[in-house]
ZALOGU-649710 format. One record per residue (C-alpha): residue number from 0; residue in one letter; x, y, z. Coordinates in steps of 0.2 Angstrom, whole numbers, padded with zeros to 4 digits. Layout:
NUM; A; X; Y; Z
...
REM end
This chain:
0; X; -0070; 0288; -0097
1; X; -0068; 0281; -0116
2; X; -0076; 0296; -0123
3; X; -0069; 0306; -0111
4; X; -0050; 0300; -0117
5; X; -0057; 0304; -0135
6; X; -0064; 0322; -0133
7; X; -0044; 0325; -0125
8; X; -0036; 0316; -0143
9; X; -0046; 0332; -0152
10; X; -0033; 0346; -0156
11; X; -0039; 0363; -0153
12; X; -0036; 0377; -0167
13; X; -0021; 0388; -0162
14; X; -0032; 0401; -0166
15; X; -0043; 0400; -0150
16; X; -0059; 0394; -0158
17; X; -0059; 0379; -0149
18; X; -0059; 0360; -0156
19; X; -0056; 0356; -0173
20; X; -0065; 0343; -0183
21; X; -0058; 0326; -0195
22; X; -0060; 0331; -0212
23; X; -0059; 0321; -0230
24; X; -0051; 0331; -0247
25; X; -0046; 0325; -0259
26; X; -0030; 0331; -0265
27; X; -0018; 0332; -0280
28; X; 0002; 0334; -0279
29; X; 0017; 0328; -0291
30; X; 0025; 0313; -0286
31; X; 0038; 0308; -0294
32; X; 0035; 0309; -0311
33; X; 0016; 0310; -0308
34; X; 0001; 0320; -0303
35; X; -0008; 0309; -0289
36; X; -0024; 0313; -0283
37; X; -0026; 0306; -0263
38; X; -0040; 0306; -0251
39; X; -0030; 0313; -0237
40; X; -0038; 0314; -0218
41; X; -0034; 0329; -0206
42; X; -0040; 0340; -0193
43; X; -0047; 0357; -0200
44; X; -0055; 0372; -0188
45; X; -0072; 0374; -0197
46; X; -0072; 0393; -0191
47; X; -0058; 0399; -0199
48; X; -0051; 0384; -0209
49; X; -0035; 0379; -0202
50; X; -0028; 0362; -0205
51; X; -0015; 0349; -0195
52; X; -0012; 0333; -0197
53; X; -0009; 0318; -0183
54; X; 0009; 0310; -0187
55; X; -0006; 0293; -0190
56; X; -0012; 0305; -0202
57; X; 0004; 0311; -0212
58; X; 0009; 0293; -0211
59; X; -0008; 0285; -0218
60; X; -0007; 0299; -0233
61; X; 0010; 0298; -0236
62; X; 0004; 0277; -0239
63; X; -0008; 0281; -0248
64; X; 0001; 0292; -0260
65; X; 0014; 0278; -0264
66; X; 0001; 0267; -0265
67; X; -0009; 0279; -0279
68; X; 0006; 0280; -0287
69; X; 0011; 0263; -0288
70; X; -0007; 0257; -0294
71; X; -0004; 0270; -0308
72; X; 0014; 0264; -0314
73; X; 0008; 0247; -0315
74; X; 0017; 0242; -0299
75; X; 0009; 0230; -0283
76; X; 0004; 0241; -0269
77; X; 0008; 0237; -0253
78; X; -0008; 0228; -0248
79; X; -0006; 0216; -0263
80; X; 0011; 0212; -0260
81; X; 0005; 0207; -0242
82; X; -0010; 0198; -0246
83; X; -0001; 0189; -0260
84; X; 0011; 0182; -0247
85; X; -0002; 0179; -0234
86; X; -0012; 0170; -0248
87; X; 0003; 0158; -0250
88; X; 0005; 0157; -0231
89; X; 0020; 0163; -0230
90; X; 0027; 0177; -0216
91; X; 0038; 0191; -0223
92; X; 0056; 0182; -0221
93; X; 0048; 0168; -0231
94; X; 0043; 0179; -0246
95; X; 0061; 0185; -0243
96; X; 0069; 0171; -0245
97; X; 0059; 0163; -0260
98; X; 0065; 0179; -0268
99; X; 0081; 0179; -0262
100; X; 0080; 0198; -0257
101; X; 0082; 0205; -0238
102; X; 0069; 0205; -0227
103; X; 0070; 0225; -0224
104; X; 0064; 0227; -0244
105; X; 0049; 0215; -0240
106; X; 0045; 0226; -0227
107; X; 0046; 0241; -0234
108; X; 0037; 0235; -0250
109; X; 0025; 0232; -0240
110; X; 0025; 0249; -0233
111; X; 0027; 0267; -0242
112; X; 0042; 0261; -0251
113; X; 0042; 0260; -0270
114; X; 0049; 0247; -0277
115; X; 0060; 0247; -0296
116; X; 0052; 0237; -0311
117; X; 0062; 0224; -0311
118; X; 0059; 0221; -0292
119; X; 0040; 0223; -0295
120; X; 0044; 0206; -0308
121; X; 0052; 0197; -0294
122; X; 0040; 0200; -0283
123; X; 0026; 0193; -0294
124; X; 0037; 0177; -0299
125; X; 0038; 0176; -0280
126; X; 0020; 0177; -0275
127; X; 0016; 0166; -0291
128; X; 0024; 0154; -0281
129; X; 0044; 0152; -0287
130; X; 0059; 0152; -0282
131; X; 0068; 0165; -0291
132; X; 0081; 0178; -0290
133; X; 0100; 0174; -0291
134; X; 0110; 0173; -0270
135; X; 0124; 0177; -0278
136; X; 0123; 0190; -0290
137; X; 0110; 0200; -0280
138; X; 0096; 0197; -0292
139; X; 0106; 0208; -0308
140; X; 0114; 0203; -0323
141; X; 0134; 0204; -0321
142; X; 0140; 0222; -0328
143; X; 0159; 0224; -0329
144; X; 0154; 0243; -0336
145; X; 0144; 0247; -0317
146; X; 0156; 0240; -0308
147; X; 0168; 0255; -0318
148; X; 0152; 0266; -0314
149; X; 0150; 0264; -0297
150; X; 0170; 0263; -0293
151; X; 0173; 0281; -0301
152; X; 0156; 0286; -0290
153; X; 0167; 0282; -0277
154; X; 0182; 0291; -0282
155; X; 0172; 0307; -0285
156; X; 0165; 0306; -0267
157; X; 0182; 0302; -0259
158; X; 0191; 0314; -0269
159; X; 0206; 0301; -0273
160; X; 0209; 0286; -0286
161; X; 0203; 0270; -0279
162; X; 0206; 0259; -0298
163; X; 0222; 0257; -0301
164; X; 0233; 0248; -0317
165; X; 0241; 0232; -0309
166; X; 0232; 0235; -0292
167; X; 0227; 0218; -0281
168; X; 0210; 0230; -0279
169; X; 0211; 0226; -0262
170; X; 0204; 0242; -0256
171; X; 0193; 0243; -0273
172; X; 0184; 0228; -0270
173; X; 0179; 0231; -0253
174; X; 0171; 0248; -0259
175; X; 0160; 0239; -0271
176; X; 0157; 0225; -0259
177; X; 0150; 0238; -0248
178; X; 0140; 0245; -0262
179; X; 0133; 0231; -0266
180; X; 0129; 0222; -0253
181; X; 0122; 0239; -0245
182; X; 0109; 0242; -0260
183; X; 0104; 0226; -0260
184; X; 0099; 0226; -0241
185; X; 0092; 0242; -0244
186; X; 0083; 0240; -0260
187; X; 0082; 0221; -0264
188; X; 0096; 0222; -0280
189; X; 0113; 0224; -0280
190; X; 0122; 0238; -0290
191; X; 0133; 0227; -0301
192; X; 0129; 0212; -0303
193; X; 0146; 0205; -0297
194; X; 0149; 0191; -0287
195; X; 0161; 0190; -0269
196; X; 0171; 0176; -0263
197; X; 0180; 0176; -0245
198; X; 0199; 0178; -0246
199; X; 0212; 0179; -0233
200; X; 0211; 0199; -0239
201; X; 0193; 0200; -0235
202; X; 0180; 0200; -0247
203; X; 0185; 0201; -0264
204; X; 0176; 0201; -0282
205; X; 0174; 0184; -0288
206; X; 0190; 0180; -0300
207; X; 0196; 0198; -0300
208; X; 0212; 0194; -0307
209; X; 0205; 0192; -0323
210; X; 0192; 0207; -0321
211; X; 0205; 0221; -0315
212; X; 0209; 0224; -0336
213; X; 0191; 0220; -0341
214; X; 0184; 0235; -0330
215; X; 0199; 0248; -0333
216; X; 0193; 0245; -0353
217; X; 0176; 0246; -0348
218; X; 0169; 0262; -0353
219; X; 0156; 0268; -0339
220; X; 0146; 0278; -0350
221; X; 0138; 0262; -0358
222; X; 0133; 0256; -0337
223; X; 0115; 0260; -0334
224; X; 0114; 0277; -0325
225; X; 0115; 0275; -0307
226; X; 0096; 0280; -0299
227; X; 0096; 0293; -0286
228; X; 0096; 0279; -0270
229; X; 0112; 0271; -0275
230; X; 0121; 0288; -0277
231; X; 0114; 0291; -0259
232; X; 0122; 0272; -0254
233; X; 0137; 0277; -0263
234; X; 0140; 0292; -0253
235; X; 0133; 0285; -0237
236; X; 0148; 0273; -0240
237; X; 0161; 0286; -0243
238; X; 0156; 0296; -0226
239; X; 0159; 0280; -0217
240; X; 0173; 0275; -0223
241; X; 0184; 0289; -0229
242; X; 0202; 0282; -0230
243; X; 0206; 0265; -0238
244; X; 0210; 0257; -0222
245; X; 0195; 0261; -0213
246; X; 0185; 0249; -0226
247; X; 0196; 0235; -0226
248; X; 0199; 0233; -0208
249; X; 0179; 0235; -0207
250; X; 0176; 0223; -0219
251; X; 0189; 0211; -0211
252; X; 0176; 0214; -0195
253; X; 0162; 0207; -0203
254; X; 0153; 0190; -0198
255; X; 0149; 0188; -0214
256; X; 0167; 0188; -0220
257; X; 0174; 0178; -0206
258; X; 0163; 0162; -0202
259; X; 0166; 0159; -0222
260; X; 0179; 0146; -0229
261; X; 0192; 0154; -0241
262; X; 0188; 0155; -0258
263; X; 0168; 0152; -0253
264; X; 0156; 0164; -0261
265; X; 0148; 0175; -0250
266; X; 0128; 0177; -0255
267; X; 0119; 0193; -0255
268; X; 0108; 0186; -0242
269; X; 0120; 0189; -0229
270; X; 0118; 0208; -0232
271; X; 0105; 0208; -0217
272; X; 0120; 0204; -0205
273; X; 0133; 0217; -0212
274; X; 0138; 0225; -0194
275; X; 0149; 0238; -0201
276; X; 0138; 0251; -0208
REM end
């Protein structure tokens, strides 16, 4: 029955000349910056060469790619990221929290997800065995020039002025709360560095009374360039929440906001529970 089962699994060539058969090549494509060259696995007709791969199949190359290309930048693969935590005992939240990075980055990581440089540095801190990272700055140096960067991203996607001279940044804030916290769920470090406490307004940059004039003299050219995923959060963001309203009374919905006392700092770690978006 087994073998039977098995012979069924076999695709047929479209092409009428019955079953195909696995197949090894190695192949060479540009990745990134890159020219990888992959052992990829597929079905191929031997009569007249047609090739398809299983979605097991695109999936193991597609590994084995980001993998190939991390081993040549210097980076951990997956498999070493796995086995250094599974040498320390630890399970994935574990390694997430010795970190201090979401537990959806771990698993990616672990995946076909590249990680940045400096996430690669964390990581080996982490599986050396230390604590490190920073809860409340999302594991990035505090830049009053980003958070400038990242707010007029915002106001390019949403086609209106969110920064505004003498401005409470009620409606700011929560933008770059949302960007923030966002990119460090999805990519284990925040996009400015900044820190969040819980106001009776919702979440609001730490001491942003005295930042407001500090980041309208900032000059945003000086911020390190936004990389291609945080432009995609940015504008993720927007979509959601198009008007100002529609962000603030989301982020007045959040758990993460509520179960805080005012004025206590709200830690990226929370980023796993944002409900919102």
């Amino acid at each position: 029955m087994r073998e039977e089962s098995m012979k069924k699994e076999i695709p047929n060539c479209p092409n009428g000349h019955g079953a195909m058969k696995v197949v090894k090549a190695d192949k060479k494509m540009m990745f990134r910056d890159m020219t990888i060259a992959v052992a990829a696995e597929q079905y191929r007709c031997p009569t007249c060469g047609f090739g398809a791969s299983t979605v097991q199949q695109a999936a193991a190359a597609q590994k084995a790619l980001a993998d190939a290309y991390r081993r040549r930048a210097g980076l951990l693969t997956g498999q070493q990221i796995a086995d250094g935590r599974k040498k320390l005992g630890l399970t994935q939240e574990e390694l997430a929290e010795r970190a201090n990075i979401g537990i959806a980055s771990i698993k990616r990581w672990e995946g076909t997800t590249i990680q940045s440089r400096s996430m690669d540095r964390l990581l080996r801190t982490a599986i050396g065995g230390e604590i490190c990272g920073d809860p409340c700055s999302g594991n990035r140096p505090f830049s009053v020039s980003r958070i400038k960067l990242v707010l007029r991203q915002f106001e390019t996607k949403l086609g209106r002025s969110i920064l505004k001279k003498g401005d409470k940044m009620l409606f700011a804030s929560k933008y770059a709360w949302y960007a923030d916290t966002v990119a460090f769920r999805e990519t284990g470090q925040s996009m400015t560095g900044a820190t969040y406490a819980a106001l009776p307004y919702g979440p609001q940059l730490n001491n942003y009374k005295d930042l407001l004039i500090a980041i309208l003299k900032a000059d945003e050219a000086k911020a390190e360039p936004l990389t291609e995923e945080e432009e995609r959060i940015i504008q993720k963001i927007a979509r959601t929440f198009p008007r100002d309203r529609m962000i603030y009374d989301a982020a007045h919905r959040e758990p993460v906001w509520k179960e805080k006392e005012t004025g206590a700092m709200i830690p990226y770690s929370d980023s796993a529970r944002l409900k919102e978006i």
